[in-house]
N, C-alpha and C positions, 0 to 999 in steps of 0.2 A: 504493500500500500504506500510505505512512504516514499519509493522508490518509483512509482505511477504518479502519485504528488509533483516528486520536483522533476518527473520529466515535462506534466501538464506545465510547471509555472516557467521550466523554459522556453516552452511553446509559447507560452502567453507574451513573455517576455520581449519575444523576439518576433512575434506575429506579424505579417508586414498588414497587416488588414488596416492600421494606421494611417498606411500614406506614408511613414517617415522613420522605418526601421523598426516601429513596434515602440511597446510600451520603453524598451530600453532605451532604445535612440532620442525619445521627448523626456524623461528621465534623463539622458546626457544633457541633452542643451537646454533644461531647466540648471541643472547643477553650472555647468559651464556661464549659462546666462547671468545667474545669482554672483556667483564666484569673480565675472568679468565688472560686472556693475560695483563690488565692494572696491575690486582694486584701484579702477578707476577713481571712483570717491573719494579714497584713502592716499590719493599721489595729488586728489585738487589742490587748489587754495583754501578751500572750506569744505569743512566734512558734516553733512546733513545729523543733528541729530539722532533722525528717525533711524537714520539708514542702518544701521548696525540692526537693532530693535525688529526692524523690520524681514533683514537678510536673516536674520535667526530666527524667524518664524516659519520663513518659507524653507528653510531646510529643516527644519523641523519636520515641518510636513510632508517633504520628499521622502524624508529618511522613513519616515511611518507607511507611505504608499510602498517603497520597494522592498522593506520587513513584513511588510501583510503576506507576502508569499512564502512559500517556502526559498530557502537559499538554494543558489544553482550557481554553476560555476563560475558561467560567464556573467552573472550581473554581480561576482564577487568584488573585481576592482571597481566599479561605481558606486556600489554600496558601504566599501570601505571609504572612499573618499567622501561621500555626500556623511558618513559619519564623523570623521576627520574633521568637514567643515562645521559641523552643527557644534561639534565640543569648542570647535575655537571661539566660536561666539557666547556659548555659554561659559565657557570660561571667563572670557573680557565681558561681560555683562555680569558676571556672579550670580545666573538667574537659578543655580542648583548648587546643592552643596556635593563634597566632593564623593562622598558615599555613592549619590546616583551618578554622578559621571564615571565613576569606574565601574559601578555596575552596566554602565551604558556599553563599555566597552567589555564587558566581559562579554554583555549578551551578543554584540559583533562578533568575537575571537570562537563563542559555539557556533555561531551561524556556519563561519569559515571551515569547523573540523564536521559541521552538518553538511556543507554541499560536496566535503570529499566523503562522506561516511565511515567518520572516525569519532568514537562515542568520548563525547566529553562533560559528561553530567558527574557532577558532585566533584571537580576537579576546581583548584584552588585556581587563583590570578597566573600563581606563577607556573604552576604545572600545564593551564590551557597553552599559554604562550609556549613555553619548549614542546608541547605537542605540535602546535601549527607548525614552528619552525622546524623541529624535526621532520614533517611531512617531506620537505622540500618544498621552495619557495618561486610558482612559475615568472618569467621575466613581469606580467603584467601585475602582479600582485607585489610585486618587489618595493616598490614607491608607496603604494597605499600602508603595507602593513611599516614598513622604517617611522614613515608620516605617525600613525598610530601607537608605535610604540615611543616618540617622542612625548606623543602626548599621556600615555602611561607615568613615565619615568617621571613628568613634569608633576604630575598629582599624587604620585607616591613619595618623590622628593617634599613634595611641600607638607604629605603627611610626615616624615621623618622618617621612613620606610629604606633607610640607606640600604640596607640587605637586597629589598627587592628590584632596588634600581641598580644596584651593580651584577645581578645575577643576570636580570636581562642584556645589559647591559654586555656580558660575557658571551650571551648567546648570540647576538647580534654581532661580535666581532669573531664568532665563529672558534670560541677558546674550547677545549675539549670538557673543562670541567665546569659546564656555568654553576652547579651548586654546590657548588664548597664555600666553606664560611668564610667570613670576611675575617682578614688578618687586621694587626693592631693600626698600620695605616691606611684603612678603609678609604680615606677621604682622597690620599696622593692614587691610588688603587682608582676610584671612581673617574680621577680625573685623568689618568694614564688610559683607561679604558676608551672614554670620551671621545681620547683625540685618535684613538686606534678604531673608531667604529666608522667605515665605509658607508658615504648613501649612496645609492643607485646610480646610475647616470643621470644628466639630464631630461627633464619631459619630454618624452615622445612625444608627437603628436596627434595619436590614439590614445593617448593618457586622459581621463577626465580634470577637468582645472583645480588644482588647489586654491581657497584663499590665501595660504601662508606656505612659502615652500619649507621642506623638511628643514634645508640647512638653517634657515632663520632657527626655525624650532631645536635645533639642537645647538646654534650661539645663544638660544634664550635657556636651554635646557643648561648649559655650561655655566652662564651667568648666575642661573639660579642654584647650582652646586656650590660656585666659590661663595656664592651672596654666604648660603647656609653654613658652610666652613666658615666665613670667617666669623659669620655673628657665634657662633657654636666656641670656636678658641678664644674670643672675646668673651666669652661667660665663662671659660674655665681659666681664665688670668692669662692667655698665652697671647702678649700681644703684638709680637712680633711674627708671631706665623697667623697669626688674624691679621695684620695688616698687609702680608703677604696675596691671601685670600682676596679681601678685599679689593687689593688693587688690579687685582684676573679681572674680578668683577664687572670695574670700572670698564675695564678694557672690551669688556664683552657687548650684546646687544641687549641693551634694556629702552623701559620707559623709563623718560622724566623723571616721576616720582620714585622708582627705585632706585634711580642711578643719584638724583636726592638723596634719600636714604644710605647709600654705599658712604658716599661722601661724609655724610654724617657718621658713620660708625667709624671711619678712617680719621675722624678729625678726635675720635675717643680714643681709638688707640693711637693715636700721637701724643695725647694729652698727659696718659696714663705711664706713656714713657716718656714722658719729661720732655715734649718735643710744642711747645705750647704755640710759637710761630708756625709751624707745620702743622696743627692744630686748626691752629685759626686759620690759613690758606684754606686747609680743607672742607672744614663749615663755610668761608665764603663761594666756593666752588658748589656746595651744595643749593647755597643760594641763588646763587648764578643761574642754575639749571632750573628751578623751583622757587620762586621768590616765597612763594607761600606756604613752604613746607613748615613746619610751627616746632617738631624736633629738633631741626637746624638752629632755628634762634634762641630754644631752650639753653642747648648745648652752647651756642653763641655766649649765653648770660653767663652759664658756668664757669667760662673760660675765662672772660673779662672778671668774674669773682676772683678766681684761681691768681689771676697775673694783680689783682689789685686795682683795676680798671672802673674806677664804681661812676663814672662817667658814661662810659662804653654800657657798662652791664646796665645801668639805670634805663639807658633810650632800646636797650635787647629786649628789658621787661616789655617797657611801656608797648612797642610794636607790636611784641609776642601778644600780651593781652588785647591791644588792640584788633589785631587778625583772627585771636581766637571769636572774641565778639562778631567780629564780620563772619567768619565764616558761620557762624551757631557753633563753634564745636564746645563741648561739654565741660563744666566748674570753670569759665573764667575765673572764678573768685580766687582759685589757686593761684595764678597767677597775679592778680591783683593784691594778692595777701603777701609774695613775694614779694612784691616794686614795694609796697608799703614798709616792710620787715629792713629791707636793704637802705631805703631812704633813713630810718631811724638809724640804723648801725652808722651810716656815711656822715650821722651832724644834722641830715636835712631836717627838722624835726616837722616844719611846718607843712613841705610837701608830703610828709608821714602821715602827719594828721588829718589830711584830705585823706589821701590815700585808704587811711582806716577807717574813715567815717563812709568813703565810696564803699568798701566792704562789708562795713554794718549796713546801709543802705539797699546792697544786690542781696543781703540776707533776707533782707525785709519782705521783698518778691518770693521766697522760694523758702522753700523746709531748710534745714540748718543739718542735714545730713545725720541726723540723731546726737549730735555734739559733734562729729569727725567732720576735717577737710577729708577728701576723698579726692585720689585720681595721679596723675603720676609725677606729681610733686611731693616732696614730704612736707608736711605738714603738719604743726600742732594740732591738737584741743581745741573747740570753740573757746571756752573761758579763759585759755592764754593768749587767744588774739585780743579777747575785749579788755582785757588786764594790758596789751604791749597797746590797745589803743589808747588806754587810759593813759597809760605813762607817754605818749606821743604828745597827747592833750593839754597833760600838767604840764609837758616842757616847752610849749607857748603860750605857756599863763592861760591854756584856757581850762580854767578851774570847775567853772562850773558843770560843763562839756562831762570831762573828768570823771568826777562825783554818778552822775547821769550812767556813765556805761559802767563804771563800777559797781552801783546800784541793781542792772542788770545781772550781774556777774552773782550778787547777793541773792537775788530773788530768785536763780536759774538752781542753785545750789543747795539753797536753805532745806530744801523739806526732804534733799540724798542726807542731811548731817545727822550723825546720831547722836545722844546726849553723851559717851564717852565711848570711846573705840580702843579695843584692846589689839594691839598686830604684834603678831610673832614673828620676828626677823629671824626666826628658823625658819618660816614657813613655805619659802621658795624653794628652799634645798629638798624640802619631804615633800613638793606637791606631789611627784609622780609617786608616791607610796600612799596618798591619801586616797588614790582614787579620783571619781566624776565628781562628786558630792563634794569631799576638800580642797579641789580644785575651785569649783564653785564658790567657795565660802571665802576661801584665799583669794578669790578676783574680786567678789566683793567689798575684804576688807580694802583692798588696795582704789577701788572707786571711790570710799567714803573718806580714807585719806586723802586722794587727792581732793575732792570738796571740800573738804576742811582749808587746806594749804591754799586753795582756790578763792575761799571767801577772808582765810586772813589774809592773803593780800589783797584785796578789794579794799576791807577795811583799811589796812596798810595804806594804799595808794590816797582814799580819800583822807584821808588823815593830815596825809603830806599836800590836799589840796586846801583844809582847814587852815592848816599852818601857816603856807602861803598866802592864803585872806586874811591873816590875822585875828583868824577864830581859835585861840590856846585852849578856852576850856572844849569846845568841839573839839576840836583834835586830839587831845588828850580821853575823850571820850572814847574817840575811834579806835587809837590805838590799842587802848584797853581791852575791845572788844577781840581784836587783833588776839593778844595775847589767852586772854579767856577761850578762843574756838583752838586755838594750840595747846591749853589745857585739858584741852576735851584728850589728848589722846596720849597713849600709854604704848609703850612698847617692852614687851617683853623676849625672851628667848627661850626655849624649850631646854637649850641647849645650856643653860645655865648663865647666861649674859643676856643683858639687857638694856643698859646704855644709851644715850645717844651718840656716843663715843663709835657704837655698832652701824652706824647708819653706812656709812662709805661702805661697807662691808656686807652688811644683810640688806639690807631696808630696800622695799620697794621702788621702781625709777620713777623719779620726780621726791623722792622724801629729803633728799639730800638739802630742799631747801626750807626744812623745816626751824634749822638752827638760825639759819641767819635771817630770815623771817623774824624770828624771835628777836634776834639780837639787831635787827631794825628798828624794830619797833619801840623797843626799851631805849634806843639811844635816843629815837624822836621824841618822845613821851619825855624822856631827860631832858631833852632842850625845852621842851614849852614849861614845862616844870620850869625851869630857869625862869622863862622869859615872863611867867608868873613870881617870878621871886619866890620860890619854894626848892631852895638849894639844899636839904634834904633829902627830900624824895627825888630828887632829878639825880644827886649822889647814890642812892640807892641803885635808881633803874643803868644808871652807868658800868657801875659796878657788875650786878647782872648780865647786861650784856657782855662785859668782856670776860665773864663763866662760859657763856654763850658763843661766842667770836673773840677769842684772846687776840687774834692776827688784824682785829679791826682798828686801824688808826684811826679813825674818829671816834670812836669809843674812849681810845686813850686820851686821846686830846681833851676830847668833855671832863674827861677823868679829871684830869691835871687843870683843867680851868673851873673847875668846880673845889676843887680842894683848896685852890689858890683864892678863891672868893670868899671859901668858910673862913680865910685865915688859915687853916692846917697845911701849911707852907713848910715843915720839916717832911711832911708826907708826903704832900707835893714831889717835894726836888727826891725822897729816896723812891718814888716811881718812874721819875724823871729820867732817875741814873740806870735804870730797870730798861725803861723805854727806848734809850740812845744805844744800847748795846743789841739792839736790835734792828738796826737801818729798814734793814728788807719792808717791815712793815710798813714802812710811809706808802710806799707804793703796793705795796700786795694788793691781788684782786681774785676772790674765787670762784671758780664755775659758776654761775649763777642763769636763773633765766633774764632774758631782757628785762621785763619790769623790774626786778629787784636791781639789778646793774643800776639803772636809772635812780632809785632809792639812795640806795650807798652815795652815788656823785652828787645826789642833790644835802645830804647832812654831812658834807666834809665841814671842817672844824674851819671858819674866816682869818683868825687871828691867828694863826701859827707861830709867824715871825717873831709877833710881839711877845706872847705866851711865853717862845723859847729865851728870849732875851729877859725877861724877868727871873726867869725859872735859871739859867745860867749863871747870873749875876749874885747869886745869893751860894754857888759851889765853890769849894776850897779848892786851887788851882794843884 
């Protein structure tokens, strides 16, 4: 029967009842017609829209007329080739994913060992191919099935299928053993193979037309080998043989945007190896090809970071956000919350503070991503951005502003705080022994720590906006309250230590700035205490804090200007003589997040000079 089948469908095939060689010959010069009209299009001045959209439709449809029959021998090179065409357009359109386009082609590779009848059911991708090619390969089918298996190799490469693309890849260059494993340099292996694989001659003229000839498809296939090698040694740190890769790449045929792309990854591994002018050539070069690729200016900004550029990096931000916007592409805010981040660290404080307020602003429109920036920038915590806007704020006196997004920070936080929080800075080390459950409870305490830390600096920050209004008892107020959410919490150790001493060492990321937090607060609270005449208690909180931050020069300074105003001027000069054998600290600065940096520089000690020269004057030489 099935043998009566495909004698009928070559009759059918080839019926001249047509007029014009049968169903196969209008099946030719559909395919040829389709095929001539792309290329033409594609050599214009202007390439129609539609036309892609449209060529992929109609061989769609081809391809479904000459598959309704059974396969026959001789409509096997048409039917390969109208296959051939239809994957290139669904390819370059994305209109299938890649699952059905290999199964597209599987279903071609049975047709082919169906019109020789050779049973290929339940046989894997790679096993149908070495059956057809072992068949033996007649001259007319030579070109369609090479075309095909370019297109293979290109969708299993992009799967990461390296196995399957060098296997065929073997059988095509006609090596005795196509399935032996791949050795430890697969990738010099693929590429050796590549340049050792023959295509056919040139098109006959009995040839049905391709849109894309093979050899393109195997300079696009080679391209897309070294692209994959070099981003692949680029992830495993190798970046001299990733830059290697890369530069086949360049050299190879691609589009625009990939060969954007290439450029881009070649300007990373310049960077990575200390090559930062080669770096930057190479990102301009991407640009060059792609004005609008948004990677390239990423990397652009990093680079000008990297070299100390914050000129350069500032107008990389500002475009990149800018483009990102125009295009719709996704979180500008990321970007936006960078050029904002970098103006504060550069001085600029007042382009910052726009900057940050445009950020709370795009929030305003849209969900706040559950507290996370998201997307491929790193990014803090919501509550660290409106805490580095707040201190953006304070450092163009705009106080009120300040207070306002701090406020937010208070209200987003308050009702995560618990009335005391116990954290065991053992508890990172034992999560994997506690299980789902103590995992759980450990990530929780570690959330309610950080709202805590979150809202004493709120307070914190507004505190230091009272102060500068010249509101002492508000301020003093705040700071207190500062201190009190930092009383809220207790740390223990399982492990028999419990310290704050432990914190660099066990404690959660982000607790590290729990200390100086504290010893912020207490030195600000000291000063308005002064400035209230209550040299006292402004002596106590000083004090405190340098239990808290011993390495803090303003702390010390208040110290000794506070002793010196009780009169206790013998105590004065023996901390004095304490203080001077220590240089380093005039200038120490420790980790800290941005807002608290901002803190520290705004309570340095005014009167140093003069301090030192009283406090001098009074030592035995």
């Amino acid at each position: 029967m099935a043998a009566a089948a495909a004698a009928a469908a070559a009759a059918a095939a080839s019926s001249p009842s047509s007029g014009s060689g049968g169903c196969l010959g209008l099946w030719r010069e559909e395919n040829d017609g389709l095929a001539g009209r792309w290329r033409r299009a594609a050599q214009g001045p202007r390439l129609e829209t539609q036309t892609a959209p449209q060529c992929q439709r109609a061989f769609s449809k081809l391809l479904q007329k000459i598959q309704g029959l059974p396969a026959v021998l001789p409509a096997l090179p048409l039917e390969l080739t109208v296959l051939c065409n239809s994957l290139l357009f669904d390819l370059a359109l994305s209109s299938d994913s890649s699952e059905k386009l290999l199964a597209r082609i599987d279903y071609g590779l049975s047709r082919v060992l169906e019109a020789r009848g050779v049973p290929g059911q339940g046989l894997s991708s790679e096993d149908r191919w070495r059956k057809v090619l072992q068949q033996g390969t007649p001259e007319e089918l030579q070109g369609p099935l090479h075309h095909l298996a370019a297109l293979q190799c290109l969708l299993w490469l992009a799967a990461n299928c390296l196995d399957a693309v060098e296997g065929l890849c073997r059988q095509l260059c006609g090596a005795k053993d196509p399935g032996r494993p791949l050795r430890g340099s697969c990738e010099k292996e693929l590429f050796s193979l590549l340049q050792g694989w023959r295509l056919p001659a040139g098109r006959r003229e009995s040839d049905p037309l391709m849109v894309q000839s093979a050899r393109d498809l195997k300079d696009v296939l080679w391209t897309s080998a070294a692209f994959l090698q070099g981003f692949r040694e680029l992830g495993a740190g190798n970046h001299a043989a990733a830059l290697a890769s890369l530069q086949a790449a360049a050299a190879g045929l691609c589009r625009k945007r990939v060969l954007a792309q290439v450029f881009t990854l070649m300007g990373c591994c310049n960077l990575k190896m200390g090559k930062p002018q080669t770096a930057a050539q190479c990102l301009k070069q991407a640009l060059q090809v792609d004005s609008s690729f948004l990677p390239a200016l990423h990397q652009a900004a990093l680079l000008y970071h990297h070299l100390g550029l914050a000129e350069a990096e500032l107008e990389a931000l500002a475009l990149l956000y800018q483009l990102r916007a125009f295009f719709g592409q996704p979180s500008p805010s990321e970007v936006k919350y960078l050029l904002a981040q970098r103006c504060l660290q550069a001085g600029r404080a007042t382009e910052a503070a726009e900057h940050y307020l445009d950020l709370l602003a795009l929030w305003q429109e849209g969900p706040l991503h559950q507290g996370f920036l998201q997307g491929e920038l790193a990014s803090p915590r919501v509550p660290e951005v409106f805490l580095e806007a707040a201190s953006a704020l304070e450092q163009v006196a705009r106080h009120q502003e300040a207070i306002a997004v701090c406020e937010e920070v208070v209200g987003r936080t308050s009702r995560l705080i618990p009335k005391r929080l116990q954290v065991d800075l053992g508890s990172s080390a034992q999560e994997d022994s506690r299980g789902a459950l103590g995992a759980s409870l450990a990530q929780q305490e570690r959330e309610s720590l950080r709202c805590i830390l979150w809202r004493a600096a709120a307070y914190l920050l507004q505190g230091c906006a009272r102060a500068r209004l010249g509101e002492a008892k508000e301020a003093i107020g705040l700071f207190s309250r500062c201190l009190q959410d930092l009383l809220r919490i207790q740390f223990v150790n399982t492990g028999g230590r419990g310290t704050e001493e432990d914190l660099a060492l066990f404690a959660p990321s982000g607790a590290e700035a729990l200390p100086q937090t504290r010893q912020l607060a207490l030195t600000a609270r000291g000063v308005e205490f002064l400035q209230l005449g209550r040299e006292k208690e402004a002596l106590m909180d000083f004090q405190h804090s340098l239990h808290f931050g011993p390495e803090s020069p303003a702390a010390h300074w208040y110290l000794l200007h506070t002793l010196w105003k009780l009169g206790r001027r013998p105590e004065a000069r023996a901390h004095w003589r304490e203080f001077r054998r220590s240089p380093g600290l005039v200038e120490a600065e420790r980790p800290s997040p941005q807002y608290l940096r901002l803190c520290t520089k705004w309570m340095a000690f005014p009167h140093t000079e003069s301090l030192a020269k009283n406090l001098e004057a009074g030592l035995e030489p």
